[in-house]
C-alpha positions, 0 to 999 in steps of 0.5 A: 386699415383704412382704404386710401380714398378714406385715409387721403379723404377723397369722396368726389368722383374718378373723372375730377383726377383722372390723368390716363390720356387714352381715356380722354382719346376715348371720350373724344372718340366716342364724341365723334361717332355720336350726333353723325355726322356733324361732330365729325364735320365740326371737329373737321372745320377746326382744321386749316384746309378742312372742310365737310366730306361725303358721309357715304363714301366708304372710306370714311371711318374713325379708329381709336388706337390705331393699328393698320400695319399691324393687321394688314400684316396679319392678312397675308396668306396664302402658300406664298405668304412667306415670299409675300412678306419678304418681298413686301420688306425688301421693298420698304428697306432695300437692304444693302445686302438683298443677295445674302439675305435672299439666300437666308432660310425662314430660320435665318432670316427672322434670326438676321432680325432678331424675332422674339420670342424666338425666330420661327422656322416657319414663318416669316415673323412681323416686324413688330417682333425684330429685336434691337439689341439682337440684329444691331450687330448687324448694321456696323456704325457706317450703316447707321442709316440702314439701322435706324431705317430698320428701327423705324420699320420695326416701331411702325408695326407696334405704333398705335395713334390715338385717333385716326379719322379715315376721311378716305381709303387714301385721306386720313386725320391722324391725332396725337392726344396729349393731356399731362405728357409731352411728346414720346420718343423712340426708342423707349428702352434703356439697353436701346437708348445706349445704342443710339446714343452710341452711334450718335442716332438721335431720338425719334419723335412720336410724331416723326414715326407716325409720319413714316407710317402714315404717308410712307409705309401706308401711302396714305395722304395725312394730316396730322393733328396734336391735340393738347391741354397746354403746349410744351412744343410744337411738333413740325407739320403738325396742327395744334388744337386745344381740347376745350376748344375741341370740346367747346365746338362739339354736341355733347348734350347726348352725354353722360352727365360725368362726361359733361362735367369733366368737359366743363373743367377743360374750360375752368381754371379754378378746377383742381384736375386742370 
């Protein structure tokens, strides 16, 4: 039997069709930790208000997929790790009913929210871990506003942006990169959708989510970034850039020779990957 590449006559390189977008993020990324700090600086002058920052504050930094809520959660210990967790989302969810739940064991407590795989009887689990379809019982359709709250907590904690560019402990770039998709939306799974679309809870936007996140949940004062080949929309309070005009401002003579070439047909119609 033939290969595929043989059977379809594919003999050129991978980069000419790749589609995944978490490897251009990837390329990008690697592009701005190379030639430092100045391709940093230079991505930084394509955004309105930006300028160059301080290399040697400890703050800066630049993350690919993104996970801050995820391990902050994990460095809470302690023996009053428990009560440090329940406390932390008592604060972020101000739960109409603290007085019962206050009165809830570890048990009961992860059960309320539907921790998979199954609620712990000792420790207070992420709610990266909460379960829509088991806690929405919970919430009655007059509580539509603490449910999606609940909701929006819970996907904060597996939310993953692209890039995030710390320009401080307390100033961050968060980019969305978007090659062939348009923008996500939560939620994602079909029993999920039912149940928004039931309440009458319209879709949440990726770029809504992060938001939450980013300034609300981490207090961290974001600008946010949508990075695109072409524009099917404009997410609110988002800046737009494209990647050839990201490319077009970056050294990248220290590349790889692949990378240099996938960058030039950001900027060649006539290639068959655009």
């Amino acid at each position: 039997m033939d290969n595929i590449r043989k059977y379809l006559d594919w003999n050129d390189a991978y980069f000419k069709i790749d589609r995944e977008e978490r490897n251009i993020a990837a390329i990008l990324y690697h592009i701005l930790l190379s030639k430092w700090p100045d391709n940093l600086n230079k991505f930084l002058q394509l955004i309105p208000g930006m300028s160059s920052i301080a290399m040697n504050d400890r703050g800066v930094g630049i993350y690919f997929e993104y996970s801050y809520l995820r391990d902050l959660w994990a460095q809470i210990d302690g023996a009053d790790a428990n009560g440090k967790k329940r406390e932390l989302i008592y604060r972020c969810l101000k739960p109409e009913n603290m007085v019962e739940m206050e009165g809830m064991s570890t048990l009961e407590f992860n059960t309320f929210f539907g921790a998979v795989p199954k609620a712990s009887r000792k420790f207070i689990q992420s709610p990266g871990n909460w379960c829509i379809g088991r806690f929405k019982d919970n919430y009655k359709n007059s509580d539509n506003e603490q449910f999606l709250k609940v909701c929006m907590f819970k996907w904060s904690f597996n939310a993953k942006p692209d890039i995030v560019i710390h320009t401080s402990y307390d100033t961050a770039v968060c980019i969305e990169a978007k090659y062939v998709s348009g923008e996500g939306h939560y939620p994602t799974m079909p029993s999920e959708k039912r149940e928004f679309k039931t309440r009458g809870i319209p879709f949440v936007r990726q770029t809504r989510l992060q938001k939450f996140m980013m300034r609300e949940l981490l207090g961290i004062n974001t600008q946010f970034v949508y990075l695109v080949n072409k524009l099917q929309s404009k997410p609110e309070g988002h800046i737009v850039l494209f990647w050839k005009d990201v490319f077009a401002s970056l050294d990248t003579c220290s590349c790889p020779t692949f990378i240099q070439e996938w960058i030039c047909g950001f900027d060649d119609s006539s290639h068959s990957y655009l």
